[in-house]
C-alpha positions as CSV (number, residue, x, y, z in Angstrom):
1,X,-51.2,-76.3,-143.9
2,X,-49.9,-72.8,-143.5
3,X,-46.4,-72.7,-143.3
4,X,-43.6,-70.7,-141.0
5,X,-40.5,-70.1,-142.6
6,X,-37.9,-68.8,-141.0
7,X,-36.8,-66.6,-137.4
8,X,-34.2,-63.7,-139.0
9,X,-32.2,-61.5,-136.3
10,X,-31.3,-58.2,-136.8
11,X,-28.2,-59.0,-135.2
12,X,-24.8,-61.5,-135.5
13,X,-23.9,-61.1,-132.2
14,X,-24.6,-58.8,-129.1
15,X,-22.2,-56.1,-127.7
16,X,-22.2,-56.7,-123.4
17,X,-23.9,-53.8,-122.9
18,X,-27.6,-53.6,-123.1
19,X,-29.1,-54.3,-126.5
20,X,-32.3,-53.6,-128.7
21,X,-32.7,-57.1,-130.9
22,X,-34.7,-57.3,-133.5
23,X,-36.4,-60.4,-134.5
24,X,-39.0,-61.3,-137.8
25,X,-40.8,-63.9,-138.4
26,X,-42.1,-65.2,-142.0
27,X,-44.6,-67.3,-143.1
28,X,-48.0,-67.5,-145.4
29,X,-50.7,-65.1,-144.2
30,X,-52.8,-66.9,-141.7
31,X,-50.0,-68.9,-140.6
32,X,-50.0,-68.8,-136.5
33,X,-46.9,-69.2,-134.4
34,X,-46.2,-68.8,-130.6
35,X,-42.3,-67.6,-129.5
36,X,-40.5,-68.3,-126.6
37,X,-36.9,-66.5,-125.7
38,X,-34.5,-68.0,-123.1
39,X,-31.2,-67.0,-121.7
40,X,-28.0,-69.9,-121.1
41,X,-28.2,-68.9,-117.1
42,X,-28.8,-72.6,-115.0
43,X,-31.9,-72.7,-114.6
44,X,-32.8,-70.4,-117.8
45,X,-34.5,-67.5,-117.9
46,X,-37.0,-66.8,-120.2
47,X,-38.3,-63.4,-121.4
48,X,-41.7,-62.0,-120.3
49,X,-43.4,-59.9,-123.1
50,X,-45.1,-57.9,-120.8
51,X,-42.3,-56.5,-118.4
52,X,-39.8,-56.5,-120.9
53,X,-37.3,-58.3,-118.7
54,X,-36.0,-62.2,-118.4
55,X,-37.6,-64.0,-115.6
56,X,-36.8,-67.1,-113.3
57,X,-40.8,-68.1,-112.9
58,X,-42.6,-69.1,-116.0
59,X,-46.0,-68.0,-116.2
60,X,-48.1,-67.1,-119.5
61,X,-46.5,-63.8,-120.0
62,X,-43.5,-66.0,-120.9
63,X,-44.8,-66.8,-124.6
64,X,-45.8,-64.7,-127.3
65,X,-49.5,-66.9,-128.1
66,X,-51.3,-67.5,-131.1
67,X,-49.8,-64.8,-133.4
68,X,-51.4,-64.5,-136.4
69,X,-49.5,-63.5,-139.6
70,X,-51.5,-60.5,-141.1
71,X,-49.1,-61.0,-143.9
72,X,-45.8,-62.7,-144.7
73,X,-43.3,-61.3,-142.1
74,X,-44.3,-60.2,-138.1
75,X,-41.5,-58.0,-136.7
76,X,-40.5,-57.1,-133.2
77,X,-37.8,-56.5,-130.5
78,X,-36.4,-58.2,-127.3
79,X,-34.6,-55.8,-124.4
80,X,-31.2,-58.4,-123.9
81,X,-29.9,-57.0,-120.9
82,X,-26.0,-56.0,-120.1
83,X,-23.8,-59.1,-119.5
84,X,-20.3,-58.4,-118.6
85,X,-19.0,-62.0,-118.6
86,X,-21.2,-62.6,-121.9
87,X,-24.6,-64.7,-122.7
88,X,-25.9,-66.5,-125.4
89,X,-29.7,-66.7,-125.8
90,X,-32.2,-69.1,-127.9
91,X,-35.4,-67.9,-130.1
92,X,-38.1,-70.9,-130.1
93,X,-40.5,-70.5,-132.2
94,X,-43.6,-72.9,-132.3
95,X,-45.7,-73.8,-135.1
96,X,-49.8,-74.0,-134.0
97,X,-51.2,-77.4,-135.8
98,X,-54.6,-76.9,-134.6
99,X,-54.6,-73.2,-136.5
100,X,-53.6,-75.4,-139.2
101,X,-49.7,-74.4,-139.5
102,X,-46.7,-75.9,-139.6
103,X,-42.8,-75.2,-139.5
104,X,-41.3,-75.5,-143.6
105,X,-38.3,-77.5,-142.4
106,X,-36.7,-80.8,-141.4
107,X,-38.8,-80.2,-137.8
108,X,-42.5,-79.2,-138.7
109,X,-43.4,-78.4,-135.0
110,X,-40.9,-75.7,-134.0
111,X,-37.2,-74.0,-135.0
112,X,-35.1,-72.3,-133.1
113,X,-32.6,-69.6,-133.7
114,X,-29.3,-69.0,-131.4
115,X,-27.3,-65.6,-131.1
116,X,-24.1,-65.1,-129.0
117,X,-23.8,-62.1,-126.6
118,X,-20.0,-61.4,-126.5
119,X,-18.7,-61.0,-123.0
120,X,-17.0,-57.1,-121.4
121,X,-13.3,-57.0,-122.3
122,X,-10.8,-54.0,-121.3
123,X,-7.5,-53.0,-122.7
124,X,-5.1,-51.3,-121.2
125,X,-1.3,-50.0,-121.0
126,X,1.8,-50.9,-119.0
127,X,5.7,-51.4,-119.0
128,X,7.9,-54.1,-118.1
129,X,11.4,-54.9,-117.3
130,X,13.4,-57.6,-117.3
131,X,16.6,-55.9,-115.7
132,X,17.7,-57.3,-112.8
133,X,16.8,-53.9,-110.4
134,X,13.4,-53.6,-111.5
135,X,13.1,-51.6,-108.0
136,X,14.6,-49.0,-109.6
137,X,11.8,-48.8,-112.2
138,X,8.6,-47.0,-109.9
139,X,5.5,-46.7,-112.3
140,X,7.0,-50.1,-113.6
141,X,3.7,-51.9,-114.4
142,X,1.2,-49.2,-113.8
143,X,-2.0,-49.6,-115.7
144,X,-2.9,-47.0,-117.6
145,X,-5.2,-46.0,-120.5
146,X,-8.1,-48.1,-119.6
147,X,-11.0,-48.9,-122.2
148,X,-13.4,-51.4,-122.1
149,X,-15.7,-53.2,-125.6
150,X,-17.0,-56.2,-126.0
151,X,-15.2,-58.9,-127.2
152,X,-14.4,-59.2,-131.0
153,X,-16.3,-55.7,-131.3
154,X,-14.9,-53.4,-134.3
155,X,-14.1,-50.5,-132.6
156,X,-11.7,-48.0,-133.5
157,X,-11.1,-46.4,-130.3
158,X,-7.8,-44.8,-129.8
159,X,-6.5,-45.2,-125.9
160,X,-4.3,-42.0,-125.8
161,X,-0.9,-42.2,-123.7
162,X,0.5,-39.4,-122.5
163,X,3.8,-39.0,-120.1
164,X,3.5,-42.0,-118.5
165,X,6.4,-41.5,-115.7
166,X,9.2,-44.0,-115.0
167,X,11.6,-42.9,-112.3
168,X,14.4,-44.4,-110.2
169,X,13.9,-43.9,-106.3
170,X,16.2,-46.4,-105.5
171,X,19.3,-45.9,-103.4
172,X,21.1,-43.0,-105.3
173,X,18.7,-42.4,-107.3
174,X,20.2,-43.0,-110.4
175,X,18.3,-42.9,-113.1
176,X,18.9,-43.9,-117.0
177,X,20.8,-43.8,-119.1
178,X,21.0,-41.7,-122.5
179,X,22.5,-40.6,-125.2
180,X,23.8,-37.1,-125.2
181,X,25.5,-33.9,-127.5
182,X,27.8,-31.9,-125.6
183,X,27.9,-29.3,-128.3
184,X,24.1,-28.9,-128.2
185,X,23.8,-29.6,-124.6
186,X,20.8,-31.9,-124.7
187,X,20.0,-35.7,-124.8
188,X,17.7,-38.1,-125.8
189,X,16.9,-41.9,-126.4
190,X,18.6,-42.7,-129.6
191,X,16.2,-42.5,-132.3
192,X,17.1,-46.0,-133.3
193,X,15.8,-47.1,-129.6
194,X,12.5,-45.5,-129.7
195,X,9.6,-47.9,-129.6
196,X,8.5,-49.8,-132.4
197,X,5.6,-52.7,-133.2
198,X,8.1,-55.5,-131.8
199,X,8.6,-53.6,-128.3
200,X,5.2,-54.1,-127.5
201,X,3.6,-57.5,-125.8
202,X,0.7,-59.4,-124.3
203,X,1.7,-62.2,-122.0
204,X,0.3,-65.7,-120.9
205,X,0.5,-67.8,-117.7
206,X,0.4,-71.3,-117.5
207,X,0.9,-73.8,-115.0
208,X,3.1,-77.0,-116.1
209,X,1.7,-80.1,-115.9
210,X,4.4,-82.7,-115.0
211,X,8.1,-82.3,-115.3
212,X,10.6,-82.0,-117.8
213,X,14.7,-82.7,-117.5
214,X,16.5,-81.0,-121.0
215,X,13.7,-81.2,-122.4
216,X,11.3,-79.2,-125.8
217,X,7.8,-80.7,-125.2
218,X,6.5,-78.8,-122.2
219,X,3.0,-80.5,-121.0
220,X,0.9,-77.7,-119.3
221,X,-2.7,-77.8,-117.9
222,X,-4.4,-75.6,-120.5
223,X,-2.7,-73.6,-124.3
224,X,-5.6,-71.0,-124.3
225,X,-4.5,-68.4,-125.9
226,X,-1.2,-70.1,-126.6
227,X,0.3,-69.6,-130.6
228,X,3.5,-70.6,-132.3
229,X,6.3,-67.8,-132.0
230,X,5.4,-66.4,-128.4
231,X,8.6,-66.1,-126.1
232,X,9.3,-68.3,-123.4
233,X,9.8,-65.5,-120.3
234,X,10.1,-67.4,-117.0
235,X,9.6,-70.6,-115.5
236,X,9.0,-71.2,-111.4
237,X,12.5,-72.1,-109.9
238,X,14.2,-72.9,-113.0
239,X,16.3,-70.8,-115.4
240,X,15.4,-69.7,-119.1
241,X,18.3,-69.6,-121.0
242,X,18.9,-66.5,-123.5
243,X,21.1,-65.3,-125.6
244,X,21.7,-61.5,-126.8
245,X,22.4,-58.9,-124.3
246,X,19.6,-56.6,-122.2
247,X,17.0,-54.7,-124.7
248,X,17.7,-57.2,-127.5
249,X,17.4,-60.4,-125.4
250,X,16.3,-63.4,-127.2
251,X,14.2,-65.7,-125.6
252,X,13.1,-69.5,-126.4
253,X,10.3,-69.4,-128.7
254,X,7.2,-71.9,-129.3
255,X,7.5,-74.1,-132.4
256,X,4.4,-76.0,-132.1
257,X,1.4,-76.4,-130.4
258,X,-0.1,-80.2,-129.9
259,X,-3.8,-79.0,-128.8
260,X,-4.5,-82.6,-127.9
261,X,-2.2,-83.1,-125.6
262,X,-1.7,-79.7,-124.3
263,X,1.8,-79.6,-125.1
264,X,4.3,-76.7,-126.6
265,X,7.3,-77.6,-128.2
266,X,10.3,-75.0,-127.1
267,X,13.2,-73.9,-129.5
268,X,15.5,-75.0,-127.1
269,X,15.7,-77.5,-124.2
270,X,14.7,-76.4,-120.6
271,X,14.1,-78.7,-117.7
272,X,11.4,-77.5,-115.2
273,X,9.2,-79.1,-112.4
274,X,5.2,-80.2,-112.1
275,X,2.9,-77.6,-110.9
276,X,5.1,-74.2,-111.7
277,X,3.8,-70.9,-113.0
278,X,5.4,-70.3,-117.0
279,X,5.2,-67.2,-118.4
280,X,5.5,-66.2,-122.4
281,X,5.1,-63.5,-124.3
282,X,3.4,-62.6,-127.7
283,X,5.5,-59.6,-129.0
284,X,4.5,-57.3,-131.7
285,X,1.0,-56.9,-133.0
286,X,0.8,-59.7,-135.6
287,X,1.2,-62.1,-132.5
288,X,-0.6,-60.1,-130.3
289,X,-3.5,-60.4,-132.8
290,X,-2.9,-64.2,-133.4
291,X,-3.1,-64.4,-129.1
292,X,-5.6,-62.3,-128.1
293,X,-7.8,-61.8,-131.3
294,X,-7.5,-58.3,-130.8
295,X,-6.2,-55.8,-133.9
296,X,-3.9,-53.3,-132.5
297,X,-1.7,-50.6,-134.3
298,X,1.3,-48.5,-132.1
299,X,1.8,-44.8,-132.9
300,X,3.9,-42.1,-132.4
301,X,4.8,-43.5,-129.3
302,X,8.1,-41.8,-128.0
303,X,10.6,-42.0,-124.9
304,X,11.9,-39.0,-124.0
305,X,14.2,-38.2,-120.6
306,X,13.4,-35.3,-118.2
307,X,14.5,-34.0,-115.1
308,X,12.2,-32.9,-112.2
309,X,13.8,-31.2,-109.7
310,X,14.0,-31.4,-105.9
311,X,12.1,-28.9,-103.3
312,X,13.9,-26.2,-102.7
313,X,16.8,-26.7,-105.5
314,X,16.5,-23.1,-107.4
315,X,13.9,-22.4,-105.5
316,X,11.2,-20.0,-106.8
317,X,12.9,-19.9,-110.1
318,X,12.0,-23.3,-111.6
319,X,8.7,-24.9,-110.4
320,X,8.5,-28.7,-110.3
321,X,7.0,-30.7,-113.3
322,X,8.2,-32.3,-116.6
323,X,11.9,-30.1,-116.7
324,X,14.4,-29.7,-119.1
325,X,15.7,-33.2,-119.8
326,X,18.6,-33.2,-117.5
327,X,20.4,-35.0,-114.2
328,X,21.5,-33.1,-111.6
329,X,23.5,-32.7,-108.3
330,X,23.7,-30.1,-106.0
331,X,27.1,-29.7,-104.1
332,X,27.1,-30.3,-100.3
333,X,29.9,-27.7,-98.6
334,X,32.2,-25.1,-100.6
335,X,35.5,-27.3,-101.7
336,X,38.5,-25.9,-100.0
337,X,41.1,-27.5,-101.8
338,X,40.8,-28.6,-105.7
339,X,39.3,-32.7,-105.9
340,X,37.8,-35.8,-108.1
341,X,35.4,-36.4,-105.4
342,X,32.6,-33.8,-105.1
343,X,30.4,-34.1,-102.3
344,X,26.9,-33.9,-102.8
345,X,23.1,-33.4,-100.9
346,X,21.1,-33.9,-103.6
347,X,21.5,-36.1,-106.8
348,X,19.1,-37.1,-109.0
349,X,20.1,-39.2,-112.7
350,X,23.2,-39.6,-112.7
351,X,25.7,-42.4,-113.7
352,X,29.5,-43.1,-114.6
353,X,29.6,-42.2,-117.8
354,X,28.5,-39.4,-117.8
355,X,29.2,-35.9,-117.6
356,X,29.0,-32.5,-115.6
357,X,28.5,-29.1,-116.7
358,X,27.9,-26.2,-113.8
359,X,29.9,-22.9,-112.8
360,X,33.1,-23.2,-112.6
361,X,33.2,-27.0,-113.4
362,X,36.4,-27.5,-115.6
363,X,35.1,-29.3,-118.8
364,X,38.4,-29.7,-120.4
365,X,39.2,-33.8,-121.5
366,X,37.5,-36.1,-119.1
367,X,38.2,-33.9,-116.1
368,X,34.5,-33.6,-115.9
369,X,33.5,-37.2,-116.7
370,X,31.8,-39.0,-114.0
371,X,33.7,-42.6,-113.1
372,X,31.6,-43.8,-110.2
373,X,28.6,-42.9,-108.1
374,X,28.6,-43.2,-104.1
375,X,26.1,-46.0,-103.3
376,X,24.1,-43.6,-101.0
377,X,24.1,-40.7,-103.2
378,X,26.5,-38.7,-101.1
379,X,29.6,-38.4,-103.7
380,X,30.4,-38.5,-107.0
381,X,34.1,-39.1,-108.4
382,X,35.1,-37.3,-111.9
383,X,38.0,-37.5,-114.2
384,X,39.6,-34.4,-113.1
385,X,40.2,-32.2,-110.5
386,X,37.3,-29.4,-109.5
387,X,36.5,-26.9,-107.0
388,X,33.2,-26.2,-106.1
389,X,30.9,-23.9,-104.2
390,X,28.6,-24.9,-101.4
391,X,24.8,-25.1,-103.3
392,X,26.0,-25.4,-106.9
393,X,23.5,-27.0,-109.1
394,X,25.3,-29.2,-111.0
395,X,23.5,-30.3,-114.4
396,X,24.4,-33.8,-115.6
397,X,24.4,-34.9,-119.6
398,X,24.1,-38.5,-120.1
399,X,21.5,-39.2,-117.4
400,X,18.2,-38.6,-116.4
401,X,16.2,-39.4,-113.1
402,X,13.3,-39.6,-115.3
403,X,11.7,-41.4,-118.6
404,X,8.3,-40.5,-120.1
405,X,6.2,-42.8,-122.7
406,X,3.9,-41.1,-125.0
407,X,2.1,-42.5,-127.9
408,X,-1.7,-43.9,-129.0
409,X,-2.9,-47.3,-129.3
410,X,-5.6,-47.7,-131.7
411,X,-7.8,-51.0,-131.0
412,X,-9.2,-51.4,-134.6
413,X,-10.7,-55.1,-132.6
414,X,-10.9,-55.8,-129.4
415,X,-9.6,-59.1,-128.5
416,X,-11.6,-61.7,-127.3
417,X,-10.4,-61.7,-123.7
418,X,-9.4,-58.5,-121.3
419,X,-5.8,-57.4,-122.2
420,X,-2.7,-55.5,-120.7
421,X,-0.6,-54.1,-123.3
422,X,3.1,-53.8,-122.1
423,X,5.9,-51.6,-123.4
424,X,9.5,-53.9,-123.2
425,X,11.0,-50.8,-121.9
426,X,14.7,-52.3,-121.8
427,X,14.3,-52.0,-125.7
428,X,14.8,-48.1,-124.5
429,X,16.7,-47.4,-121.6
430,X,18.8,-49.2,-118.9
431,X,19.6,-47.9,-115.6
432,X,22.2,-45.5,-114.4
433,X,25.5,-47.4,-113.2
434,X,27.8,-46.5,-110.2
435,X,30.5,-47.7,-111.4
């Protein structure tokens, strides 16, 4: 008996896009083999050799027949076609008896070889708050830098962010705070604040499966994607309890996972109901990784204030864009009499705290150091007493009505499932206060 030895792919696994796959088969010379391909669909498909394409309706062209091995290896490819949700398809390859040939293993009449096609991922960029206004934060959650691999793919690809906007549009329109030099008349985010691995998270949502009354072993319907150390974020109309204060918060963690049972174990006890949405988090990349599957590295990234400038304020001399990073105020009516209140038509980032510079503004002590903000916008109190012009531009250091993110994400992996990347930006910046 001639003998077929062995089906070798040229391949591990499939990307989701379209793929060229090689396949050889080895034997004796002589030795004659047939070769079927199907797909996992329900029913399955199976490839015809002479259109190139996988079929529903089985006919002859469905099977490579009677090949004869002209020596000890036949070689050839199969078109696999894109899959976006992923494949997995089976090489059968059948031994001929009456050519005298069988399979050299366990079976003698066929083997069968099985190769995975991974599904479409994408990966992309956001923010996220967890201050109580997150109103205030417009562009909050906005996807950005889109790319899309296949799962578990090496890649390399480098999702570039540049000056993704944050702004305030809410009531007065505050704005952020930041830190600020008088002397040099400029401001920034602390350099200490500025984003790091840890600032950066995937997150997961489960459902709860039962209730729990003060209580560490949380029973939810599925754990996909759940690992120990991810942050407890939210639960469905109950509370999480944390300790620390905003931009360091720290949240209940996971201590163990019972994959049996489907059941976390929480650092601390919570009580919850059956049936409610839980949310954690898996921050920084090593948990990211240990989540997702994906390999991720941060860099360069950077917050930085800036100031964009209303229609018609300085009109013609300063166009509107990414400004010097600065709040402002424009005064509404010329002060008659010397005042803490100033009256104002236009404000944008400002906040008690801080302070303002502008002709004529008296700079001496705190006379120029704002103490509250007008809920509407209209007024702003200082420390000291100032008299104004009608139309003065009024710059403000210590506030900004806008933040901008830059930096790269490079995906050296992509993770086994699609994947928002989110920027904590409370480890950053905290809005503007009125008071």
């Amino acid at each position: 008996m001639k003998k077929v030895n062995s089906i070798i792919l040229n391949k591990n696994k499939l990307k989701s896009t379209a793929n060229l796959l090689g396949y050889k088969i080895t034997g004796e010379v002589g030795a004659v083999f047939s070769l079927q391909v199907k797909d996992s669909s329900s029913p399955n498909k199976f490839y015809n050799f002479k259109t190139k394409a996988f079929t529903n309706t089985f006919t002859s062209e469905n099977t490579l027949s009677n090949v004869v091995l002209d020596n000890t290896a036949y070689s050839g490819q199969i078109k696999i076609p894109a899959a976006s949700s992923g494949a997995s398809y089976r090489f059968l390859v059948f031994a001929e008896p009456i050519f005298n040939t069988e399979i050299q293993s366990n079976n003698t009449f066929f083997l069968r070889k099985d190769i995975t096609q991974e599904a479409g991922v994408t990966v992309r960029f956001s923010t996220a708050s967890d201050q109580a206004v997150t109103a205030s934060y417009v562009g909050l959650g906005t996807n950005v830098g889109s790319t899309s691999g296949s799962a578990n793919q090496t890649a390399g690809n480098v999702v570039t962010i540049t000056d993704y906007e944050i702004k305030d549009s809410e009531g007065a329109f505050l704005g952020y705070k930041f830190e600020f030099d008088v002397e040099r008349f400029t401001q920034k985010v602390a350099d200490s604040l500025q984003p790091i691995d840890s600032d950066f998270f995937t997150s997961q949502s489960k459902t709860t499966n039962g209730s729990g009354s003060s209580a560490t072993a949380m029973v939810l319907t599925n754990i996909d994607n759940l690992v120990v150390g991810m942050s407890l974020i939210s639960i469905t109309s109950s509370t999480v309890t944390t300790s620390g204060s905003l931009g360091v918060l720290t949240f209940p963690t996971i201590t163990a996972i019972d994959t049996d049972n489907k059941t976390v174990t929480l650092s601390s006890a919570h009580s919850w109901a059956d049936n409610k949405a839980v949310v954690f988090r898996a921050y920084g990349s090593d948990l990211i990784t240990q989540s997702t599957g994906g390999v991720f590295e941060f860099n360069n990234f950077k917050v930085e204030p800036a100031s964009r400038l209303a229609a018609g304020v300085a009109s013609g001399s300063i166009a509107k864009g990414k400004l010097k990073p600065l709040g402002h105020f424009v005064i509404n009516g010329t002060m008659g009499s010397p005042g803490t209140t100033l009256t104002v038509d236009d404000s944008n980032g400002v906040s008690s705290g801080a302070r303002i510079f502008g002709p004529r503004v008296d700079t001496s002590g705190d006379n120029n150091l704002i103490s509250s903000v007008n809920v509407a916008g209209t007024s702003v109190v200082v420390g000291g007493n100032q008299q104004l012009s009608d139309n003065t531009v009024i710059s403000v250091l210590g506030a900004a009505p806008f933040a901008f993110i830059s930096g790269n994400i490079t995906i050296a992996t992509f993770p086994s499932i699609s994947t928002d990347i989110f920027y904590d930006i409370d480890r950053a910046i905290v809005l503007s206060t009125l008071s």
